[in-house]
C-alpha positions in Angstrom: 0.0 0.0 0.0 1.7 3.4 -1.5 1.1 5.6 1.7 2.8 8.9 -0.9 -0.3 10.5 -1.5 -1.9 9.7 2.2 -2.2 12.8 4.9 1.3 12.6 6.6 0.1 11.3 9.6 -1.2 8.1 8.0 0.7 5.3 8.4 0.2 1.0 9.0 0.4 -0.9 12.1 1.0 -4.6 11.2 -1.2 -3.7 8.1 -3.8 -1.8 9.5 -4.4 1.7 8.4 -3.9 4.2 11.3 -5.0 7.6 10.4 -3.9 10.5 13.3 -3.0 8.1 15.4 -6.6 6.8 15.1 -7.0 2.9 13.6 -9.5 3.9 10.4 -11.0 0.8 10.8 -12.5 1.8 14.6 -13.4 5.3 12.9 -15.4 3.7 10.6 -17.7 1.5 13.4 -18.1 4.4 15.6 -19.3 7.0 12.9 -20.0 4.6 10.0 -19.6 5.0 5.9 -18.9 7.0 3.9 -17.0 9.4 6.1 -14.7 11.9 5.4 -11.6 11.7 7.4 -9.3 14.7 8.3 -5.4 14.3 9.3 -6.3 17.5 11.6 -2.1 18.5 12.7 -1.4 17.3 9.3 -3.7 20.3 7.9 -2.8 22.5 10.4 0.6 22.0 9.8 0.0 22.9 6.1 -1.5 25.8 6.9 1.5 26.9 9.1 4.2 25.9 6.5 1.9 27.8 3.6 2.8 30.9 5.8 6.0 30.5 6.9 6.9 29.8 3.1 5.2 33.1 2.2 6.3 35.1 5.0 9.8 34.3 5.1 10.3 35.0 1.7 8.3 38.4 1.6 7.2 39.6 5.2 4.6 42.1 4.1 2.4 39.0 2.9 -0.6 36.6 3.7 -2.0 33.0 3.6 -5.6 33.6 2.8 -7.3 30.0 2.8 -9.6 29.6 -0.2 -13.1 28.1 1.6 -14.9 27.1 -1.2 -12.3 23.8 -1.1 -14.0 22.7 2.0 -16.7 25.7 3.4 -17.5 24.5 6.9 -16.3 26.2 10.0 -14.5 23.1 11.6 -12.3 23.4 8.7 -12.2 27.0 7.9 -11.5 27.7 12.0 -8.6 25.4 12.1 -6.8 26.6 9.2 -7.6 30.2 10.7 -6.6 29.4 13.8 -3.1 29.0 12.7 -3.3 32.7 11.5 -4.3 32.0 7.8 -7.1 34.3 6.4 -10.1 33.2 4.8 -11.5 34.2 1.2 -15.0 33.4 0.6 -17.3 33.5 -2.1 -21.1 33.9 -1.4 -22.9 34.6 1.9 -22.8 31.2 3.0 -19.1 31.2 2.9 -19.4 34.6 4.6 -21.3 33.4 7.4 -19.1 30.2 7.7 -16.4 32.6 8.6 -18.1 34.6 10.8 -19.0 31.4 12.9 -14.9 30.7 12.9 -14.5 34.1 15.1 -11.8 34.9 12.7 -11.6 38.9 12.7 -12.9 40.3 9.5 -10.0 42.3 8.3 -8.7 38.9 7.9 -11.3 37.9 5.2 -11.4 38.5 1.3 -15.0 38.3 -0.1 -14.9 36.8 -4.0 -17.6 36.2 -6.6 -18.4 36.9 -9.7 -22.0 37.3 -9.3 -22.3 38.6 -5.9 -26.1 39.6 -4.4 -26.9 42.8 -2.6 -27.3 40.6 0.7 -23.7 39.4 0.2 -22.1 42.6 -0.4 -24.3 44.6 2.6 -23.1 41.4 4.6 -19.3 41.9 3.9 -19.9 45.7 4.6 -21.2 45.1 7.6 -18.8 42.7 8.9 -15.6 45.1 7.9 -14.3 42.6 5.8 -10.4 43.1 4.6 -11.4 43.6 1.0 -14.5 42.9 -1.1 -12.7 42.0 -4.8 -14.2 43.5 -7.7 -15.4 41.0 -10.1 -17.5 43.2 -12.6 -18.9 46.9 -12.9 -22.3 45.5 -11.3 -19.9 44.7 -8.1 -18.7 48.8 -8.4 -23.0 50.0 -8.9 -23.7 47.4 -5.8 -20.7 48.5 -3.2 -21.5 52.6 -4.6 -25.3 51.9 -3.5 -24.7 49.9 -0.3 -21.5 51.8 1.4 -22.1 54.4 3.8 -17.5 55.1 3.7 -15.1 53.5 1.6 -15.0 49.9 0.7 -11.4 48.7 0.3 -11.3 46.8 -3.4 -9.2 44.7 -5.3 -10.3 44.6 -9.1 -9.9 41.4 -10.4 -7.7 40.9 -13.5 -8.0 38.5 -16.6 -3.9 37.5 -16.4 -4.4 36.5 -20.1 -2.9 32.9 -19.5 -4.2 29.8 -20.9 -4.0 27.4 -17.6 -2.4 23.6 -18.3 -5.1 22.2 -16.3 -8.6 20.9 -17.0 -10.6 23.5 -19.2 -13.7 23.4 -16.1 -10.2 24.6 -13.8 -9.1 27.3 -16.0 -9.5 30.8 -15.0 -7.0 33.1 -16.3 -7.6 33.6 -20.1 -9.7 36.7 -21.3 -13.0 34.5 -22.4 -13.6 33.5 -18.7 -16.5 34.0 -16.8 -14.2 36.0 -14.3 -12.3 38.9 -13.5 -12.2 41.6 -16.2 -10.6 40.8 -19.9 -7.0 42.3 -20.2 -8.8 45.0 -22.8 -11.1 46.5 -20.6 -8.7 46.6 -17.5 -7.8 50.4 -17.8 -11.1 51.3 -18.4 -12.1 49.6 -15.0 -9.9 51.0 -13.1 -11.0 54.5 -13.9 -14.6 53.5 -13.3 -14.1 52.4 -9.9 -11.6 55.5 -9.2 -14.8 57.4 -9.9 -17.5 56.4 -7.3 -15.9 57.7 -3.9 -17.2 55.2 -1.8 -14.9 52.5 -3.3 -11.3 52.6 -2.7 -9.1 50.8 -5.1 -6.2 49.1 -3.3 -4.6 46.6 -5.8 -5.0 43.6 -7.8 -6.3 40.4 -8.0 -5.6 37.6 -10.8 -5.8 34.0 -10.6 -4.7 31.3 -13.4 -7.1 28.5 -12.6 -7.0 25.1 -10.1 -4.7 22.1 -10.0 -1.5 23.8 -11.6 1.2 21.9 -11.8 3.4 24.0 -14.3 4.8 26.8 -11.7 5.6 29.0 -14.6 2.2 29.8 -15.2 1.9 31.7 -12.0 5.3 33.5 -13.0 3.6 34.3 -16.3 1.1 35.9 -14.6 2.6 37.9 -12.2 4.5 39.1 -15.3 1.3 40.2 -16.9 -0.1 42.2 -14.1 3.3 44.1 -14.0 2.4 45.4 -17.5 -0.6 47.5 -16.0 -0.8 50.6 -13.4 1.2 49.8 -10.1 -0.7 49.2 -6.6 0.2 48.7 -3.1 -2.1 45.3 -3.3 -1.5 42.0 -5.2 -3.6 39.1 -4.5 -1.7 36.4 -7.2 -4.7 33.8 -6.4 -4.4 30.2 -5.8 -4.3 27.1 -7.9 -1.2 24.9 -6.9 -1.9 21.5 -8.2 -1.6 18.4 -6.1 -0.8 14.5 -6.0 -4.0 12.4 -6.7 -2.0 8.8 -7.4 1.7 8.1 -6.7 2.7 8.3 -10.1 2.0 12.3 -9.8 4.8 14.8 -9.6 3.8 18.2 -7.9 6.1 21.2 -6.7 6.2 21.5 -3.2 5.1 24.5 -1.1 8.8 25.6 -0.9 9.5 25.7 -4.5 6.0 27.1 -5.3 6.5 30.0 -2.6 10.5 30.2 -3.9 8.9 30.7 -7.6 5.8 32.9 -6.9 8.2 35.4 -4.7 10.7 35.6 -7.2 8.8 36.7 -9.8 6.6 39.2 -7.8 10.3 41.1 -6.4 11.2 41.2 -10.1 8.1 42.6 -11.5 5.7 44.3 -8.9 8.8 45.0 -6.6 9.5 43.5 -2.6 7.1 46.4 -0.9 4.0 45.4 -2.0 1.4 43.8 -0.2 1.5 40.4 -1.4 -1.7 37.4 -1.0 -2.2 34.1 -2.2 -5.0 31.9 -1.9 -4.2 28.3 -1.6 -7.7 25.8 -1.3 -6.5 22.3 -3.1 -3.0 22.8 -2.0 -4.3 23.1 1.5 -6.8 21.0 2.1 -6.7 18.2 -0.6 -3.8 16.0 0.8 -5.1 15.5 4.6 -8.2 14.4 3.7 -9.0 10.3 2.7 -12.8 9.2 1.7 -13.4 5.9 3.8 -16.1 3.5 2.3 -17.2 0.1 2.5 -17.9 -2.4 -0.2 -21.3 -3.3 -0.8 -20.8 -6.1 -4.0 -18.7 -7.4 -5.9 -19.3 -8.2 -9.0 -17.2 -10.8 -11.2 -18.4 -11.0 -15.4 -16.5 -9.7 -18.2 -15.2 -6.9 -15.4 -15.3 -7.3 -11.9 -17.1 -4.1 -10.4 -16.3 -3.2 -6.7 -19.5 -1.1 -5.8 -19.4 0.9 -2.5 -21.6 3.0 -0.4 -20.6 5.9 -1.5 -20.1 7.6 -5.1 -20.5 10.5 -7.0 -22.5 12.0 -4.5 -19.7 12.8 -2.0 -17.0 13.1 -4.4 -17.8 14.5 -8.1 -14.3 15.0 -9.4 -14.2 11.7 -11.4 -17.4 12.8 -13.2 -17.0 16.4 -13.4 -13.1 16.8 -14.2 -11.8 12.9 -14.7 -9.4 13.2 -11.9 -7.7 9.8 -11.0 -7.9 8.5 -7.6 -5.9 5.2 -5.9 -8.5 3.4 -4.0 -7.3 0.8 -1.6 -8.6 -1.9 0.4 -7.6 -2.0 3.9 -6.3 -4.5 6.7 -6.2 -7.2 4.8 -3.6 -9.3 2.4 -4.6 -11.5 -0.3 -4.0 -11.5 -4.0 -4.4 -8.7 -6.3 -6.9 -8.5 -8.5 -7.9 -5.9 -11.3 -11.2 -3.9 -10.4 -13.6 -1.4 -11.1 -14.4 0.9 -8.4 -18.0 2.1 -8.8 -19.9 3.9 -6.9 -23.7 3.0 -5.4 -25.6 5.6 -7.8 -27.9 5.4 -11.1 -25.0 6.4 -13.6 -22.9 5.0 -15.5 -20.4 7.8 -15.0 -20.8 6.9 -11.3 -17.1 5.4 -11.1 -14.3 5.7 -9.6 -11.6 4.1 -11.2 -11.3 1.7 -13.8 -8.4 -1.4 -14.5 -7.4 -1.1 -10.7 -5.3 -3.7 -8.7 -7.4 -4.1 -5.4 -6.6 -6.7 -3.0 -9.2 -9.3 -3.0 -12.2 -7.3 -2.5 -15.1 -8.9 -0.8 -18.4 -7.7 0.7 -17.7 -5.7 3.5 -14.4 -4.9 3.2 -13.2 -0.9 3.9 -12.0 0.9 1.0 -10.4 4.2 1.5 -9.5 6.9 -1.2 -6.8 9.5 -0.1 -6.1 13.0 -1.7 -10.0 13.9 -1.5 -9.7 16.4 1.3 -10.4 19.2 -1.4 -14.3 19.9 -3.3 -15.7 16.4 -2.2 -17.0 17.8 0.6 -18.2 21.3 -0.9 -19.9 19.7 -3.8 -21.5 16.6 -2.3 -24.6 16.3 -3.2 -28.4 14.0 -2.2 -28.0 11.6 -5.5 -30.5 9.0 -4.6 -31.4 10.3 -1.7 -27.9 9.5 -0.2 -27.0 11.2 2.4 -24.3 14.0 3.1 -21.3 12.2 4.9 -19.7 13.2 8.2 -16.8 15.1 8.8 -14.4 13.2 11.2 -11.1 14.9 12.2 -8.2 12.4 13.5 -5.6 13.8 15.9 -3.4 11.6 18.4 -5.5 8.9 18.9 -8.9 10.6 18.8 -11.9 10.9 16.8 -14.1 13.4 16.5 -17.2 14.9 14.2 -16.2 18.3 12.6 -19.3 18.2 10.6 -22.0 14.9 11.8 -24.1 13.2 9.0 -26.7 14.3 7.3 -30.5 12.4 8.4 -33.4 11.7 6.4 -35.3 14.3 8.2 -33.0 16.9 7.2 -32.9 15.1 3.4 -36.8 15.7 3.5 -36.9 18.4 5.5 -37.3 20.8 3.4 -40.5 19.6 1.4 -43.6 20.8 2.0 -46.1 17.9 0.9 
C-alpha cells in the first residue's frame, strides 16, 4: 500500500491503516460510511508551513485560505486558527467565517455574481477587501457603502491554464475577472464612485496547476498594468491524486511565486495568495465500505458511496488510488463504482485491489479538497460526516446528514 499521496500522519500498524493516530477501521464502526476523514495537525501544519513559506520570503504577505475547497467552519476555524485568512465566495461562505471568530480584516470576499445581501453582509462585517469581479460589483458597493469599501479589481492574467478547461480561469473569455482589454477602463470607473477605494490587484490562473511557470507568467502580466500597493496572485497549486503524480512543493512554489513578484511588482508590496487544493486536498482520505462485488467480463467493486460525495471523477476525470484496507490476499484488477444510477458513477477503472469482498473498507486519499463542498443527495444518499483524527482521537467536525434533514425541506 503506497502511503505517498496519504495525509502525513497516515501510516500502517502490522497492516492496518492508522490515520492520526486513530486505527481507520475503529473510525469507521463508531461514525459509520462513507465518512470523510481529516489528518487535523497534518492540515494545520500545512496551513503553518503555507505561511511561513510566504512570510519568510516576503514579510509584508498573507496565507488567505480559499473556503470554497471545504466551506465549513470546523475546517475553515482550524486553518484560521493558525493565522491564515479566509477568502470566501457567497454569503454562506461569509457566514461560515463569521462562525470561525476569525476577525474580519482577515477575510477576502470573492464572486463573480455577488447579491446585494452578500455585499451589505461583507460591509457590515468590515471585511479586509470585497474584490471587484464586474462593474455591477462597483454599482452594488457605490449603493450599499455608507464610507469607503477597500477593493481589489480582479484581472483577466491573459494565461491559458495547463489544467482541466472546467479549472481554467486566467484567459480573457472566462466568466471571471475583467478581460486584459477593458482593464484600464475599470480601473478608472471604480476610481470614480468615492465610496470604493481601489487598493490593488487580483488575478488567478485557474486550479490544479502543476506547471509553476504559469503563476510566474502571470505575475508578469499584471506588471504590464498601473502599479498598486495590493497583489492578491490567487491560488491554484496543483496536487498528488496517485503516486505516479509529480507536484512542486510549497517551498518551491513560494521560492517561484516570490521571485517573480520582487522582479516585476517589486519586494514592498502587499503580497496574498490563496491556496484551497494545495491546503486541504492532501489531509483528507474518503473511507467507504464495499457493498458487492461483481465478477463477469469486469469485476465491479461497488461501494456506499459515489458521485455523491465526491464529483471530481465525473466532473473533471481526476484519477484516484483506492485501496482496500487490513487485509492481504491476491491482487486482482477492479472497477471501483460507486452506489448511484450512472454509468459515470465510477471511480476508477483497471485497478489492482486486494481481493475485495463484501464488507471490506476501501479508502480513497487525496480527496480532502471539493468532495466535501460539492456533495450532493443523488439518490437520496446522504451527506457524509466530517471526522477529524488527531493523536488517537476521533471526533465529528461536521455529523451526517439524516433523512429528516434530506426531506426536511418539502412541504407535501
Amino acid at each position: 500500500m503506497d502511503l505517498s499521496v496519504y495525509p502525513p500522519n497516515a501510516a500502517l500498524d502490522d497492516g492496518r491503516l492508522i490515520l492520526g493516530g486513530c486505527p481507520v477501521a475503529e473510525v469507521a464502526e463508531e461514525f459509520g460510511t462513507p465518512a470523510y476523514l481529516i489528518d487535523a495537525a497534518g492540515l494545520r501544519a500545512r496551513a503553518v508551513a503555507f505561511q511561513e513559506a510566504l512570510t519568510s520570503r516576503h514579510p509584508h504577505s498573507q496565507v488567505l485560505f480559499a473556503s470554497k475547497s471545504f466551506p465549513t467552519p470546523s475546517v475553515m476555524g482550524l486553518i484560521a486558527d493558525t493565522g491564515c485568512g479566509l477568502d470566501v465566495a457567497g454569503l454562506g461562505e461569509l457566514l461560515a467565517a463569521e462562525r470561525t471568530g476569525i476577525d474580519p480584516s482577515r477575510v477576502v470576499l470573492h464572486g463573480n455574481a455577488k447579491s446585494d445581501a452578500e455585499i451589505a453582509k461583507a460591509i457590515e462585517m468590515g471585511v479586509g477587501y470585497i474584490v471587484v469581479d464586474n462593474l455591477d460589483d462597483v454599482v452594488r458597493i457605490s449603493r450599499l457603502a455608507n464610507q469607503p469599501v477597500p477593493v481589489l479589481l480582479r484581472v483577466s492574467p491573459s494565461v491559458d491554464a495547463e489544467t482541466n478547461p472546467a479549472m481554467a480561469t486566467g484567459h480573457d473569455t472566462s466568466k471571471f475577472g475583467i478581460p486584459s482589454h477593458q482593464i484600464e477602463d475599470a480601473i478608472a470607473q471604480i476610481r470614480r464612485e468615492p465610496m470604493l477605494d481601489l487598493r490593488g490587484l487580483h488575478a488567478h490562473v485557474g486550479s490544479q496547476i502543476l506547471n509553476v511557470d504559469q503563476f510566474e507568467q502571470a505575475i508578469a502580466s499584471l506588471a504590464k498594468l498601473e502599479r498598486f500597493d495590493v497583489y492578491d496572485v490567487g491560488g491554484g497549486l496543483g496536487i498528488r491524486y496517485v503516486p505516479s503524480d509529480a507536484a512542486p512543493t510549497i517551498d518551491e512554489y513560494a521560492e517561484r511565486l516570490v521571485s517573480a513578484v520582487h522582479h516585476h511588482l517589486g519586494t514592498d508590496v502587499e503580497l496574498m495568495i490563496e491556496p484551497g487544493r494545495s491546503m486541504v486536498g492532501p489531509n483528507g482520505i474518503t473511507l467507504y465500505r464495499v457493498v458487492t462485488v461483481k465478477r463477469g467480463v469486469r469485476t465491479h467493486v461497488a461501494v456506499d458511496g459515489g458521485m455523491g460525495d465526491n464529483l471530481e471523477v465525473s466532473l473533471y476525470g481526476q484519477p484516484f488510488d483506492p485501496a482496500i484496507i487490513d487485509k492481504s490476499g491476491r491482487l486482482e484488477v477492479c472497477d471501483v463504482v460507486g452506489r448511484h444510477c450512472e454509468s459515470g458513477d465510477t471511480f476508477v477503472t483497471g485497478h489492482e485491489l486486494m481481493e475485495p469482498a463484501v464488507g471490506d473498507l476501501l479508502v480513497i486519499p487525496a480527496t480532502g479538497a471539493y468532495t466535501f463542498t460539492m456533495s450532493n443527495n443523488y439518490n437520496g444518499a446522504l451527506r457524509p460526516p466530517v471526522v477529524f483524527c488527531e493523536d488517537g482521537s476521533a471526533r465529528v467536525g461536521v455529523r451526517r446528514e439524516t433523512y429528516e434533514e434530506l426531506l426536511g425541506r418539502d412541504l407535501r
